[in-house]
KOLMAR-973046 format. One record per residue (C-alpha): x, y, z; residue number from 1. Coordinates in steps of 0.001 Angstrom, whole numbers, plus 500000, padded with zeros to 6 digits. Layout:
BEGIN
ATOM      xx      yy      zz  seq
ATOM       X       Y       Z  NUM
...
//
This chain:
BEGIN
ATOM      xx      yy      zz  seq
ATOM  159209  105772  512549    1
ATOM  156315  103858  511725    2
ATOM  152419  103731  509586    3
ATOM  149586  100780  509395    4
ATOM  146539  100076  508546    5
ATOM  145321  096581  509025    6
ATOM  141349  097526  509292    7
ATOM  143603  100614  508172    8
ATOM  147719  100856  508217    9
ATOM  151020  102511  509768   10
ATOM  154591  103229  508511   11
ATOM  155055  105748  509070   12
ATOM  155442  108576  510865   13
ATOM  154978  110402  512351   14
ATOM  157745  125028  513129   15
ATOM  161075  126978  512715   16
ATOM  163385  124108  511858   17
ATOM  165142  123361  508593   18
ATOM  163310  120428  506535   19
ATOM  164889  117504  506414   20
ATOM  164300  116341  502506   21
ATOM  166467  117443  499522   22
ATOM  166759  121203  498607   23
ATOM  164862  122372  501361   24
ATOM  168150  124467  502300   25
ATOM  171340  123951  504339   26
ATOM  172222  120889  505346   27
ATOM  171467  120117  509097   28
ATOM  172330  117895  511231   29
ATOM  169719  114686  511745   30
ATOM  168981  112716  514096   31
ATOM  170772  109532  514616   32
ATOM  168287  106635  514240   33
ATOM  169533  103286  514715   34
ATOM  169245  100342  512666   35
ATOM  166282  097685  514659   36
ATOM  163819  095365  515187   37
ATOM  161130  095672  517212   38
ATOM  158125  093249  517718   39
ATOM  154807  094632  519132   40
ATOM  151757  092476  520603   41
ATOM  148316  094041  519223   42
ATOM  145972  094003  521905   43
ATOM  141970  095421  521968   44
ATOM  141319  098510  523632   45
ATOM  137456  099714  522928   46
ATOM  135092  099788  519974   47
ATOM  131739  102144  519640   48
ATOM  128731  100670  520041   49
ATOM  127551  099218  516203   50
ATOM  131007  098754  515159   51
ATOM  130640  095355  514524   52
ATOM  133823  094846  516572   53
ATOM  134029  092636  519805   54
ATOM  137747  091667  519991   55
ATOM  140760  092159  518053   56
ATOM  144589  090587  518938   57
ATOM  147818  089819  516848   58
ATOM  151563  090911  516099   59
ATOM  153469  093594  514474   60
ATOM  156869  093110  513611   61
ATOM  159027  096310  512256   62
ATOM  162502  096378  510615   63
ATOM  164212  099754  509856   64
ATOM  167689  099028  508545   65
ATOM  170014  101910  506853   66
ATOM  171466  105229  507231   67
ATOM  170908  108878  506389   68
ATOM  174112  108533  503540   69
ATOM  172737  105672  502195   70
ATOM  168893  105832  502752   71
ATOM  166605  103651  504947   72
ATOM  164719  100834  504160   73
ATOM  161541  099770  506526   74
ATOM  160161  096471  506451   75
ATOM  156374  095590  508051   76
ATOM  154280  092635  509052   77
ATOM  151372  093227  511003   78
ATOM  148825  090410  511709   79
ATOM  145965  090763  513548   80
ATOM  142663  088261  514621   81
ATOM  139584  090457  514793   82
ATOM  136317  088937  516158   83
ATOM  132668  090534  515590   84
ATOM  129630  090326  517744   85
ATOM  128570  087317  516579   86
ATOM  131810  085852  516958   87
ATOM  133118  084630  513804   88
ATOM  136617  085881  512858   89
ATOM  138787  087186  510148   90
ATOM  142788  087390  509950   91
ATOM  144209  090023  508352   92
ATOM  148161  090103  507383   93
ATOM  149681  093733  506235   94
ATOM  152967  093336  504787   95
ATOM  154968  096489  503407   96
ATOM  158217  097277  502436   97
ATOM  160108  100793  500931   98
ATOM  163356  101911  500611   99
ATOM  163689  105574  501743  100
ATOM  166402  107903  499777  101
ATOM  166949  111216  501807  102
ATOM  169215  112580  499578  103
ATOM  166781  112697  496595  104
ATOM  163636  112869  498477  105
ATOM  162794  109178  497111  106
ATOM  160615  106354  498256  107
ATOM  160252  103317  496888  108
ATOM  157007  101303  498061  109
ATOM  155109  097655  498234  110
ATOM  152474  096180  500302  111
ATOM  150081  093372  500238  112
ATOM  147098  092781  501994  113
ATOM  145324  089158  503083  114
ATOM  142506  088615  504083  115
ATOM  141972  084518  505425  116
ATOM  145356  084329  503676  117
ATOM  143714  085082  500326  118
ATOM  145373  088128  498201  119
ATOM  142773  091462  498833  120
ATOM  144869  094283  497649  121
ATOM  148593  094797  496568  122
ATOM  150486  098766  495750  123
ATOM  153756  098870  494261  124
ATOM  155157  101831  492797  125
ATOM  157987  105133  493541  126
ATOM  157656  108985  493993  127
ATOM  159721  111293  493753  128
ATOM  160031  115354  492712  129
ATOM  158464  115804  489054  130
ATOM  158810  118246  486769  131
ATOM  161671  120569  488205  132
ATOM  160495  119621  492276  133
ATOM  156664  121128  491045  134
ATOM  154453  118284  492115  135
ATOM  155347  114769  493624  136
ATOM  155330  112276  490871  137
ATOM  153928  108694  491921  138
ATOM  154504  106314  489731  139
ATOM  152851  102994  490050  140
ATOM  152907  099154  488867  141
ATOM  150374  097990  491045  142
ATOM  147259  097223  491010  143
ATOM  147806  099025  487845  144
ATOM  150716  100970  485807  145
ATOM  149268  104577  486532  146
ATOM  151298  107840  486972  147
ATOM  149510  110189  489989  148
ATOM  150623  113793  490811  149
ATOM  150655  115143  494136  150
ATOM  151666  117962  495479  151
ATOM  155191  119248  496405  152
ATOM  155355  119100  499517  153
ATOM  155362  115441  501043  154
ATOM  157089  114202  503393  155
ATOM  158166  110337  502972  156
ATOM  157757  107978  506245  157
ATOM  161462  108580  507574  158
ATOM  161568  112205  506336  159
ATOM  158571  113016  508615  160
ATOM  159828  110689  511358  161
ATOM  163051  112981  511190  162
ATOM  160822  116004  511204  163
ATOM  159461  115103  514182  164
ATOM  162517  114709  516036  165
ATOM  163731  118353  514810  166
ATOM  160529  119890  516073  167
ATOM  160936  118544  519770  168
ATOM  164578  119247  520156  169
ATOM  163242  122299  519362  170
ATOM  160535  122645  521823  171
ATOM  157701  122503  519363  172
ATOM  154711  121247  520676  173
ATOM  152811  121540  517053  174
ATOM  154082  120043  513791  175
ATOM  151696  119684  510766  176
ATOM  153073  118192  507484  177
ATOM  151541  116195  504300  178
ATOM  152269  112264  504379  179
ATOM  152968  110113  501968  180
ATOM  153880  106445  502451  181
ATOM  152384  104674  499541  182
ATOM  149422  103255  501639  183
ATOM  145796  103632  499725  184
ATOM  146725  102462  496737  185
ATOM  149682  104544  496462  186
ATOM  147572  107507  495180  187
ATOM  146368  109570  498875  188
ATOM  148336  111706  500926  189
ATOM  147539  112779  504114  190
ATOM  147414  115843  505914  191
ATOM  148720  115391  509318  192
ATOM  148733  117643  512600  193
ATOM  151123  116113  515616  194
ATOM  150950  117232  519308  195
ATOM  154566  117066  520834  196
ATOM  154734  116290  524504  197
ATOM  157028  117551  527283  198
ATOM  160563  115843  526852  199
ATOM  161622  112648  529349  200
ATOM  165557  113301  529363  201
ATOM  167813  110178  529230  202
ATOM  167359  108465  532315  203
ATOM  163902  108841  532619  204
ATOM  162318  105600  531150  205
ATOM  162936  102262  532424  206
ATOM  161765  099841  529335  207
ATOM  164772  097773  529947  208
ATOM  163401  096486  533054  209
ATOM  160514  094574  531222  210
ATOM  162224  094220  527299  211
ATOM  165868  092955  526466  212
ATOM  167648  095436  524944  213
ATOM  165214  098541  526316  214
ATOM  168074  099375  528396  215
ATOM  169217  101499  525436  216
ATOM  166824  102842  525126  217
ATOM  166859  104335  529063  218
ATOM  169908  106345  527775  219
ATOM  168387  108594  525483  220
ATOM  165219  110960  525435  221
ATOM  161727  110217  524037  222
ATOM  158407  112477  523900  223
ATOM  154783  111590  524227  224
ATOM  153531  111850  520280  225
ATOM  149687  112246  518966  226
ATOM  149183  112250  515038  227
ATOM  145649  112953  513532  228
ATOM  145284  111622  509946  229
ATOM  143098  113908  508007  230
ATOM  141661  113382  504327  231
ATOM  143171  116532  502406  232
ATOM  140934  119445  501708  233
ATOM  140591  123156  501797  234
ATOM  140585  122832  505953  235
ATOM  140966  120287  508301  236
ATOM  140541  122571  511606  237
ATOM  137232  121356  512329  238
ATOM  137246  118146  510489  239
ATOM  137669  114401  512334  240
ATOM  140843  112511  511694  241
ATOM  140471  109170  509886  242
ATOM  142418  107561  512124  243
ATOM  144630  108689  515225  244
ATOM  148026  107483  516323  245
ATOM  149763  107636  519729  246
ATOM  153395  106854  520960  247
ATOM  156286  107373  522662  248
ATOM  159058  108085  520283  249
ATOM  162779  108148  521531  250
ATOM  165747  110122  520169  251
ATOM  167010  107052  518165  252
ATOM  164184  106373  515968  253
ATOM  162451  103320  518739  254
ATOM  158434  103553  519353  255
ATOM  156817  102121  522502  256
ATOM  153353  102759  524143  257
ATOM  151485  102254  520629  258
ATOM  147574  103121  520369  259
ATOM  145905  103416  517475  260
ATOM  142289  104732  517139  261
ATOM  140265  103874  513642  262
ATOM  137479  106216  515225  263
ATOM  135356  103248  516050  264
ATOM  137806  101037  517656  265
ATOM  141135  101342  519114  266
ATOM  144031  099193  519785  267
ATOM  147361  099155  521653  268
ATOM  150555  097859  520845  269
ATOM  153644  096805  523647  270
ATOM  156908  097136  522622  271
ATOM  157627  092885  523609  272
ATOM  161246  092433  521625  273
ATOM  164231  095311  520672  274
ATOM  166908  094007  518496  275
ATOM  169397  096944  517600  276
ATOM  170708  095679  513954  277
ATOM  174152  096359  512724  278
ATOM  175124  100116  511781  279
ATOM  176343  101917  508134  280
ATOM  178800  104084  509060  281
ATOM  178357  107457  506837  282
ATOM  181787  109149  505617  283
ATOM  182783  112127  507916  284
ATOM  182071  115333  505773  285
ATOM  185098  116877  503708  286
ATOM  185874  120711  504680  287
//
């Protein structure tokens, strides 16, 4: 699943269920996410009086290619027009990239940021388990070679996405994990709480009656999702989210109904194109 931040970012997403990363315990069956391309249009929803904020439109376009035997890679553009009060403008154009290995709890990571199609900020770097799975090890090339150590129990973008599928076949309505998709720099985590909706079996949805190809995605079930963002510390219970994301998320690894709250705006994205990419096959399992 998905994470921006364009005026912040998504890739990402986002109980008693086996974790999905490596050495978390026997194996388990995971979900099946297919391979696709899916193209959002940004639209405004509301800003908070003094944000600054009068308008905001643009595009997302997301790419998840791969397989659980081979690891997933996610490509990301997202390019948005925001207009203030006084009605000048500014484009901004979010552009990330990892590859995702779940077999070594792995994640390779890039993004760049423009702002009027000048360079504002770039991240490149990996993580991975450090010192005998103790801490996450983040190792970085840009803006700067820099080695960060966070703590052992992240969850990468497709991990968590995973996760999240586990906990509502499961009937979990609650599933809190620590994120980490390489956004900030490459050196934040954050600590996430998701609210798992009732279940809309196969049959239920009818996206293929306004999007080519969202007649697949009538055949298999989604769930409403709601993931608060929280800065770590000692306890988020009472603490406000840095940002807030909202979707429906189906059985095969698709988003629809996006809306994303930065606290003082939000914004919606509509699922416009589905393109279901070609499939790696993994090898059946040897008794």
């Amino acid at each position: 699943m998905l994470k921006f931040r364009s005026a912040p970012a998504w890739l990402g997403l986002f109980g008693a269920f086996l974790p999905v990363h490596a050495g978390a315990g026997p194996t388990v069956q995971l979900p099946d996410f297919k391979p696709h391309r899916a193209v959002y249009d940004i639209t405004f929803d509301h800003a908070t009086p003094g944000s600054g904020v009068a308008d905001m439109t643009g595009r997302m376009v997301y790419e998840m290619t791969g397989s659980s035997c081979q690891g997933f890679s996610q490509n990301m553009r997202f390019v948005t027009r925001m207009t203030n009060q006084e009605g000048g403008s500014q484009v901004n154009d979010l552009r990330t990239s990892s590859f995702e290995d779940l077999a070594k709890h792995r994640l390779r990571f890039s993004s760049t940021q423009y702002e009027n199609q000048k360079l504002s900020e770039a991240a490149q770097g990996s993580a991975e388990p450090g010192n005998g799975k103790s801490f996450t090890e983040v190792k970085l090339t840009k803006p700067a070679h820099k080695t960060v150590k966070l703590p052992s129990d992240l969850y990468f973008p497709i991990e968590h996405s995973l996760a999240l599928v586990e906990a509502a076949r499961a009937g979990k309505s609650i599933f809190a994990a620590n994120l980490f998709d390489g956004s900030d720099q490459g050196e934040k985590f954050y600590e996430t709480s998701a609210v798992i909706g009732k279940r809309a079996p196969a049959g239920s949805s009818n996206v293929g009656a306004t999007v080519p190809n969202g007649e697949k995605l009538d055949k298999v079930a989604s769930w409403p999702i709601a993931i608060g963002y929280f800065d770590p510390g000692p306890s988020y219970s009472d603490a406000l989210p840095t940002y807030e994301l909202a979707f429906r998320f189906y059985e095969n690894g698709v988003s629809t109904d996006l809306y994303i709250d930065y606290g003082d705006f939000a914004i919606r994205g509509t699922l416009k194109e589905l393109t279901f990419l070609a499939e790696t096959k993994c090898p059946e399992a040897k008794n």
